[in-house]
N, C-alpha and C positions, 0 to 999 in steps of 0.2 A: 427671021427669028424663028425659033425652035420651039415648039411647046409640046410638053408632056404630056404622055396618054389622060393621067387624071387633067390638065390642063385641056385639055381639045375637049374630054370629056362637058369641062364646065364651061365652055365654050358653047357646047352646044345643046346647054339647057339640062342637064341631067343632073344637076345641083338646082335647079328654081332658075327662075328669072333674072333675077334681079343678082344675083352670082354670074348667071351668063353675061351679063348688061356690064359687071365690073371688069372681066376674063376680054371681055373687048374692049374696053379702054385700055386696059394695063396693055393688052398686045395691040395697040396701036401707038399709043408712049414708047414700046419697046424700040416700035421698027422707028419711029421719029428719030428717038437716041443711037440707033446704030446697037442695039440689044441682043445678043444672039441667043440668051432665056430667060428664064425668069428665076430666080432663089425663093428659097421662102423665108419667109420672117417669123420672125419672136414675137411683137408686138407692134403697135400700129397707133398714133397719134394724130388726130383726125381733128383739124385748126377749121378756120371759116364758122364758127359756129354762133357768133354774135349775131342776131338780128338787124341791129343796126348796121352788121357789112354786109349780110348777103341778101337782104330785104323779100321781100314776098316771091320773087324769084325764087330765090333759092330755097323759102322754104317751101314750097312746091315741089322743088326738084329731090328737097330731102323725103317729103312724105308721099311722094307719088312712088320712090325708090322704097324705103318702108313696106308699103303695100302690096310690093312683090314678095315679100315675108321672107327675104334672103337674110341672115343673121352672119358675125362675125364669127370665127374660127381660128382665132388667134387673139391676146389681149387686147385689148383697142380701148383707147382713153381721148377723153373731149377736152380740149381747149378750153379757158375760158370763153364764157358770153358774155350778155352786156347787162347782164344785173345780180346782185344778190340775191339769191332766193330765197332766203332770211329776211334779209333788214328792209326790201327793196322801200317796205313802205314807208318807214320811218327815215329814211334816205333821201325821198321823194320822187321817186319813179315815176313816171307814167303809168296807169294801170295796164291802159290796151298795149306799150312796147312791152314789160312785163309778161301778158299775157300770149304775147307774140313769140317773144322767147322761150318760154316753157314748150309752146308746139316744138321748134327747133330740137328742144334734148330730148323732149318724149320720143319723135322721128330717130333722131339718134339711137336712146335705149334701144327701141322694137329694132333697130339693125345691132344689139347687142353691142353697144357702145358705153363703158361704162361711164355713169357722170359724174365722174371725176372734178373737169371745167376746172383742169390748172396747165397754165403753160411750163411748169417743171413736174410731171410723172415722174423725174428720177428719185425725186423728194420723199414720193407718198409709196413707195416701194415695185415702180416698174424699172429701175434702173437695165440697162442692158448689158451683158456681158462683153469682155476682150471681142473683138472682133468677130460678133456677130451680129448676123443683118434684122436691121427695122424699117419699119415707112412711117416716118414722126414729118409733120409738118410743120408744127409753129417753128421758125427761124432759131430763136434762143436756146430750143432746148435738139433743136438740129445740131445745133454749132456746138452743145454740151457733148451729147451726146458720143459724134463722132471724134470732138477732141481729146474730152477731159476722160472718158469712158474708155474710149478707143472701139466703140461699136461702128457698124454703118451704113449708114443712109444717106439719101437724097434729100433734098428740101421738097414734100410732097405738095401738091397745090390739096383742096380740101376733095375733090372728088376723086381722085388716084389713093390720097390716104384711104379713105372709104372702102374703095372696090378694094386695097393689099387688105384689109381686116377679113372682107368677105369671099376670100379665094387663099390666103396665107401666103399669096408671092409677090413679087415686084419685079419690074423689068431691072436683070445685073449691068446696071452703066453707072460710070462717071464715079460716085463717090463709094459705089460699092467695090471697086476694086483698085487692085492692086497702082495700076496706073494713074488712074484718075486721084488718087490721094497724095503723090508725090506734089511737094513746093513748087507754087512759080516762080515767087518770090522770099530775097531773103532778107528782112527788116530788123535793122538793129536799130534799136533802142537806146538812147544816150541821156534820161532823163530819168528822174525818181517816179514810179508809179506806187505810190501807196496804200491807198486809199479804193476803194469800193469806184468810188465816182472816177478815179484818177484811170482807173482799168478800164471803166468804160466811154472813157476819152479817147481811150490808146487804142482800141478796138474802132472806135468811129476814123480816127485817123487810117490806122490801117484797111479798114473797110473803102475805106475811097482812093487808096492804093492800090490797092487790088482788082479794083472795081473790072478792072480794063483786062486782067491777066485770064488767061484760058481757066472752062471750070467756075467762071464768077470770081476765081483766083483762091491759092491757098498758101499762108504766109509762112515761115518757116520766121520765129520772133527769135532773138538772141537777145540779152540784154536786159529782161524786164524779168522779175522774180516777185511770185508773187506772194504775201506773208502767209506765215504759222498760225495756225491755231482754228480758233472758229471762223475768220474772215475769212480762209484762203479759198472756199469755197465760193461766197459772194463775190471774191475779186474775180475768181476766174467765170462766174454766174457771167458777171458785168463784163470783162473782157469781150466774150463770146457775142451777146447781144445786140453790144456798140458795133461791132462789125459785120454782124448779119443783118442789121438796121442800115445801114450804109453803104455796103456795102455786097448785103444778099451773099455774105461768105458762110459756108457747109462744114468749112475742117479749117483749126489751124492746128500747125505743130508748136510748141513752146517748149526753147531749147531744156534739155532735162529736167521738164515738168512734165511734162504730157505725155500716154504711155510709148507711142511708136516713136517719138524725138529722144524717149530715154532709152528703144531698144535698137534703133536703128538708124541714131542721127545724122552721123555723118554719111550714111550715106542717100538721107534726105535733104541736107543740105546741098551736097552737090550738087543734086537733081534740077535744084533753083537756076530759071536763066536770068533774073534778074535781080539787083538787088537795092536796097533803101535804107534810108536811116530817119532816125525821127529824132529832133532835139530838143524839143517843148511842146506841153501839150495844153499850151495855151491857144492856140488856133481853134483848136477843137472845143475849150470850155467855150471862147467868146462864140465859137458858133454855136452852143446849144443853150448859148441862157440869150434870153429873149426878153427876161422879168421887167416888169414896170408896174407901178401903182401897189397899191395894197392886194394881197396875198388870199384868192378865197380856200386854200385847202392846199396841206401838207402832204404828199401822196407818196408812200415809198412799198414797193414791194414788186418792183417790174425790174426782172423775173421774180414771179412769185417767195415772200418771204420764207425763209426756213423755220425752222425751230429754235435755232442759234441765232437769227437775225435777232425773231422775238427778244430773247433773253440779253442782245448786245443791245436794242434799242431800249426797254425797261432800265437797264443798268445807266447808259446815255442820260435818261430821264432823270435820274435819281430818285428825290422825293416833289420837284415842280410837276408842273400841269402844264399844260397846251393851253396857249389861250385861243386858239383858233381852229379848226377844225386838222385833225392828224387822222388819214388812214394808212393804214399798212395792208395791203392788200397779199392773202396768203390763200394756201388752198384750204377746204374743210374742212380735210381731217386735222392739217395742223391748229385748224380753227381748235375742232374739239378735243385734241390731244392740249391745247392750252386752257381750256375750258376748265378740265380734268387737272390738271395740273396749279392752275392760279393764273399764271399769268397774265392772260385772257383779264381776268378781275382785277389785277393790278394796272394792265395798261389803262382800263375805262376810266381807275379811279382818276388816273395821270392827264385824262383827256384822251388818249388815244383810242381809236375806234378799227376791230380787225375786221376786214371784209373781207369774204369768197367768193367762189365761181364766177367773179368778175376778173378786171384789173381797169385803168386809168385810161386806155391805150383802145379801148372798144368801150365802155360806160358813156351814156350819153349825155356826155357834161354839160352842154350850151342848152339842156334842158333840165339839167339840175342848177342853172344858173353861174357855174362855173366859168371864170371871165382868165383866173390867175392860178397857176401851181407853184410850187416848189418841190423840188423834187431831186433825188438822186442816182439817179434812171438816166444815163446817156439815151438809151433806147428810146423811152418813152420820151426826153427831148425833143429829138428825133423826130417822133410821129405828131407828138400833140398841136405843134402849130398848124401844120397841113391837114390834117383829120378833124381840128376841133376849133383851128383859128384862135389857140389857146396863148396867152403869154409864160413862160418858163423860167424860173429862175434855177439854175441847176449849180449843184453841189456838193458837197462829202455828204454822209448821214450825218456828221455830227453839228455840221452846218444846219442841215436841218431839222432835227432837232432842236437846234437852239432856235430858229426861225419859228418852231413852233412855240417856243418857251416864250419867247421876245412877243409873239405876235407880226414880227415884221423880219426881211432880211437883214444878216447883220451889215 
């Protein structure tokens, strides 16, 4: 692998420490992957940052990294953690997990990290341009990014995102180029996908099609269209996540949706050595609903909600309430741009409650008491029984919504 004068430079301490410290992990990733440089990036998305996953380890390894006073050099935005930093009290947090988690983003800040704590930055205005390169690591907004955006990157682990913020490159392999992005597979779709929840059924199925294909595998979809208007975003939100949940997929093409399958499909389809069909995507619902008993809490916003979720789930609501507890979990500023706006006040009256800098999927439920969800989150399905030994009822939003109207599922 080949590194540049400024690169050997930071290599060898003339940027701080703690820039040297990241200048050698990224060039030993390099030589791993078969990397022959490094590109530099736009911006940088830097996952792992819940306490509850990287526990006193990690936050060690963040503020001992910190105290090298090496800073980001490129936009860099944080994950959610595992609390609100708002509500956490009235929520019922833990004090000291709380107070455990704020070390993690302060550690974060001092490396110029901004604290963001949403797993969709394309939302809150980092989106990245046509085909240019980032080190984003949360899954969902990998799978966004390179698909629906047409940018690119890797699926970064949390310390690689890290060190590409504090040096501005990444090792050029696999999803950053040309090669690496062509189809393995080519998956036709024979079935209605509608719905929010329906895209991220279709994504979990195709995620564990793929599973096995070179690259973690990259699908080339024919067949599935996804709607007009303000959902079209959420469907392809959900698409993405269900299959990098399951899958651990980086790019999919979706035949004349997605910008390289509309600029150069055919001859990404060819590229495909294999190919698949899906007929129902009932396999995939029965395996992500898990639900039994009564219902402690309605959770929807995994990937974090938009601005347009908001305003389709008020609408959903009508003039009922929740009779059970309803969170929609979104990033801040959306928080405060509804604030500012109403909405915010309209959903509280309805019963629904918006929470930030968290999500479902790293909050530590089985200490909020948390036994039962319902939910519209293929992704979150996904994780919540193995992370939290949670039960799942999974569903459209509209489903649940009324789950929360009812009190119970329908």
């Amino acid at each position: 692998m080949k590194l540049s004068k400024r690169e050997r430079d930071i290599l060898a301490g003339k940027r701080g420490k703690g820039a040297a410290k990241a200048m050698e992990i990224l060039a030993a990733l390099g030589r791993i992957h078969g990397a022959r440089r490094m590109v530099a990036v736009d911006s940088v998305q830097v996952s792992g940052i819940s306490y509850g996953n990287i526990g006193e380890h990690g936050l060690a390894f963040l503020e001992e990294w910190a105290g090298l006073r090496s800073r980001a050099v490129v936009a860099a935005t944080m994950n959610p953690g595992g609390a609100d930093r708002t509500l956490w009290k009235s929520l019922g947090y833990p004090p000291a997990y709380v107070r455990k988690q704020e070390r993690v983003v302060a550690a974060l800040e001092a490396l110029g990290v901004k604290p963001t704590l949403t797993c969709t930055p394309y939302q809150i205005g980092f989106a990245p341009l046509f085909g240019r390169h980032v080190a984003w690591a949360e899954s969902s907004a990998v799978c966004f990014a390179n698909s629906v955006l047409g940018a690119r990157t890797n699926r970064e682990g949390g310390p690689s995102a890290l060190a590409a913020a504090l040096t501005g490159v990444t090792p050029e392999h696999t999803l950053h180029t040309d090669e690496g992005r062509l189809p393995t597979r080519i998956v036709e779709v024979k079935c209605a996908v509608t719905t929010g929840a329906d895209a991220g059924a279709l994504g979990y199925l195709i995620g564990r099609l793929v599973s096995e294909d070179a690259h973690g595998g990259v699908p080339y979809i024919t067949g599935a269209v996804p709607p007009n208007g303000p959902e079209r975003i959420n469907w392809l939100k959900a698409l993405g996540a269900g299959m990098a949940a399951s899958g651990s997929v980086g790019l999919f093409h979706l035949e004349g949706v997605t910008p390289e399958a509309i600029a150069d499909g055919a001859r990404l389809s060819a590229a495909a050595k294999a190919r698949s069909s899906i007929d129902s995507l009932l396999p995939a619902k029965k395996a992500l609903f898990s639900g039994k008993g009564p219902i402690d809490v309605v959770v929807v916003g995994c990937p974090h909600a938009s601005a347009e979720d908001l305003n389709r789930i008020l609408s959903l609501l009508g003039e009922r309430k929740a009779k059970i507890p309803f969170w929609i979990f979104t990033a801040e500023v959306i928080r405060k741009q509804s604030q500012v706006n109403g909405v915010s006040a309209a959903l509280e009256r309805r019963g629904a409650s918006l929470l930030a800098d968290t999500c479902m999927v790293v909050a530590p439920l089985a200490e909020l008491g948390i036994r039962t969800v319902a939910t519209d989150s293929a992704k979150a399905s996904f994780y919540l029984p193995s992370h939290h030994q949670a039960k799942v009822y999974f569903g459209s939003l509209e489903e649940n919504v009324e789950a929360a109207v009812r009190g119970k599922w329908r």
